[in-house]
ROLUMRO-639763 format. One record per residue (C-alpha): residue in one letter; y, z, x. Coordinates in steps of 0.05 Angstrom, whole numbers, padded with zeros to 5 digits, always signed. Each point is the difference from the previous one (the first is absolute). Last residue first. Layout:
N
AYZX
...
//
This chain:
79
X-00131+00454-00289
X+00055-00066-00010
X+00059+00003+00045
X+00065+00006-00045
X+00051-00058+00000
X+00057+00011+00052
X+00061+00004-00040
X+00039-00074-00013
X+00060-00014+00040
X+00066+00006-00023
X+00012+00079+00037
X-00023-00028+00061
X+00047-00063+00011
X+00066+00033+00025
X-00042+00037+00053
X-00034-00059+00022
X+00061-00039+00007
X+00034+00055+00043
X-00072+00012+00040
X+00013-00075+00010
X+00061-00007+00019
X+00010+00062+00047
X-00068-00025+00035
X+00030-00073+00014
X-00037-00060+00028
X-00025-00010-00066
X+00069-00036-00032
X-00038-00052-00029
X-00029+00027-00056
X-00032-00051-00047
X-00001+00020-00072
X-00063-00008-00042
X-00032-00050-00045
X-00063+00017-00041
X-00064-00021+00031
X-00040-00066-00023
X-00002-00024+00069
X+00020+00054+00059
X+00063+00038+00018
X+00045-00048-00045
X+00071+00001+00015
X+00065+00021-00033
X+00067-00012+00042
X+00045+00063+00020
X+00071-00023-00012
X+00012+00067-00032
X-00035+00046+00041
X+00019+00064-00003
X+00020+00000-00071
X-00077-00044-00017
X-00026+00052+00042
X+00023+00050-00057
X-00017-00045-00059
X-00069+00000+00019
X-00026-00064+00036
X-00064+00028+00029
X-00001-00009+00072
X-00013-00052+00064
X-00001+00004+00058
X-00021-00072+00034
X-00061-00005+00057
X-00046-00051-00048
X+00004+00062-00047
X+00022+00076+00018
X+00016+00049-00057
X+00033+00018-00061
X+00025+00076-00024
X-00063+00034-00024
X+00007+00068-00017
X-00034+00065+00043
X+00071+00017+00036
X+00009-00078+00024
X-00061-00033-00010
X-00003-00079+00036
X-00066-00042-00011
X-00014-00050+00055
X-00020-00060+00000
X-00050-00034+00050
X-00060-00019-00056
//
């Protein structure tokens, strides 16, 4: 497979596919990002945002941050 899954604080932000970053296009990274484009991670997949600004910790744990209260709760492990 090659991607990679990213959790930030036990919720799923985005992740790694064909070497791009890209995330869930809540309205919060959609502020950050305005001009971000929308991408496909893989065929038949939902579009997502591409970060391009990766190079930079303070942007990223600021995006992350501004994302985590939109994204979904963790679903429960089954016992």
């Amino acid at each position: 497979m090659g991607e990679y899954i990213i959790y930030y604080r036990d919720k799923i932000v985005g992740g790694i596919y064909d070497d791009r970053l890209l995330v869930k296009p809540v309205s919060s990274a959609l502020a950050l990002m305005p001009n971000a484009s929308y991408e496909l991670p893989y065929q038949g997949a939902r579009e997502m945002l591409l970060v391009d600004n990766v190079d930079s910790r303070e942007f990223l744990t600021r995006l992350f941050d501004a994302m985590y209260d939109e994204l979904p709760a963790p679903k429960k492990k089954m016992q």
